[in-house]
Structures are given as C-alpha cells and as structure tokens.
C-alpha positions in Angstrom: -12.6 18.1 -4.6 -11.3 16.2 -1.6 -7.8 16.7 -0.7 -5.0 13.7 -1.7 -3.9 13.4 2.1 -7.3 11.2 2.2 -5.5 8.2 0.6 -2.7 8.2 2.7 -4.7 5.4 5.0 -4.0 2.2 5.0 -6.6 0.4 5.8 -8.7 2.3 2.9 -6.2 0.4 0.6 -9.1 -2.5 0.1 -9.4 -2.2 -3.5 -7.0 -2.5 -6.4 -7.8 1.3 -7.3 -7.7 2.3 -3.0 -4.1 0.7 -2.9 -3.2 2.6 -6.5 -4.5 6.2 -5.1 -2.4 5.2 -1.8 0.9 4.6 -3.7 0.2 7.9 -6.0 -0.4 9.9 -3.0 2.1 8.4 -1.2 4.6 8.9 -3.7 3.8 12.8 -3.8 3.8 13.9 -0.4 7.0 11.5 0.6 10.0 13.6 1.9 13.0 12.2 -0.4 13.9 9.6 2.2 10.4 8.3 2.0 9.6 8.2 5.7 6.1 6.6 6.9 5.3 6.9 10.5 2.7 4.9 11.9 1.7 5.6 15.1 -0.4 2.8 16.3 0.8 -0.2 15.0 -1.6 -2.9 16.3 -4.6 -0.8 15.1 -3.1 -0.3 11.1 -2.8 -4.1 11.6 -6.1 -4.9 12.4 -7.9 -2.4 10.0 -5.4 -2.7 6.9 -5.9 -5.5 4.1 -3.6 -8.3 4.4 -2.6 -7.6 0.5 -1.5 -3.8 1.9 0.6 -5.8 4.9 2.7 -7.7 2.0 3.0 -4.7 0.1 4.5 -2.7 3.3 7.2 -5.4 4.1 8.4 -4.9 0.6 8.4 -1.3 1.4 10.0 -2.0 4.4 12.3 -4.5 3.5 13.5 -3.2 0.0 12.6 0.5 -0.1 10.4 0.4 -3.5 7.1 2.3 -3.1 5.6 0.5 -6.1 7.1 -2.9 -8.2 4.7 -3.6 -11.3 6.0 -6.8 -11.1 4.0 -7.8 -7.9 0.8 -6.7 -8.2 -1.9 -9.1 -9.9 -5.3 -8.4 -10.6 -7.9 -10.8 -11.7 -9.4 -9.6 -14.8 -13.2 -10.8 -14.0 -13.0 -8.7 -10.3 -10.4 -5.7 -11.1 -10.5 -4.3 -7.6 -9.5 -7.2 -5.8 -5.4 -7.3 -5.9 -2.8 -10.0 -4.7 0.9 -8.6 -3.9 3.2 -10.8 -4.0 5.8 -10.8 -1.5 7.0 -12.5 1.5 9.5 -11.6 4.3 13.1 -13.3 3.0 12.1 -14.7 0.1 
C-alpha cells in the first residue's frame, strides 16, 4: 500500500479520479481550519491542471473543499473533469 499523503499534489489532480483522491485525502489530513500551504506558487501553477486552479479559487474564495454541484464529467471520457467556477461570479 502507498501512503494517502501521495495525493495531496496538485498537479497529480489530472484526472476526474486524481482530483477525487486529492479532495478525500485532503479532507482527512486537514487541521479543522483546513489550512493548505503552498510553498512555491509559480511552480503549482505551471504543473497543476487548469480544472484544479478553478477548483482552488473556490476553496480559496468560499472555503468548501468539495461542491457536487460543480464538478462535471463527460460520460464517454470519465476522467476528464470541468469545475465550474470563476473568481466573483
């Protein structure tokens, strides 16, 4: 078995099961004020999926780890997700 903490990259959060292993993991090993530290910014940026960017200004913006109602999956390629948010809207 490979330890959960493995999930807790970003840029591994490629595919619709990826970013669902990330939330899960990220949801258990949260401290109860859910605090992520990212140390180098730029280089999340350029190695995370733009669908993980959108989810993390919700999570920035609105404190929710996970909203059911933003997440879409096309049924003929499951692993590919959209999220759907965007800053102020």
């Amino acid at each position: 078995m490979i330890a959960p903490a493995q999930f807790l990259r970003p840029r591994s959060s490629t595919t619709t099961s990826d970013f669902l292993n990330f939330l899960g993991t990220m949801s258990l090993h949260n401290d109860p004020g859910r605090t992520m530290i990212i140390d180098d910014v730029e280089t999340v940026k350029r190695l995370s999926p733009p669908q993980w960017w959108k989810w993390f200004r919700h999570y920035s913006d609105e404190d929710v780890i996970f909203d059911p109602d933003r997440i879409f999956i096309k049924p003929d390629k499951p692993e590919e997700y959209f999220y759907d948010y965007e800053e102020g809207a």
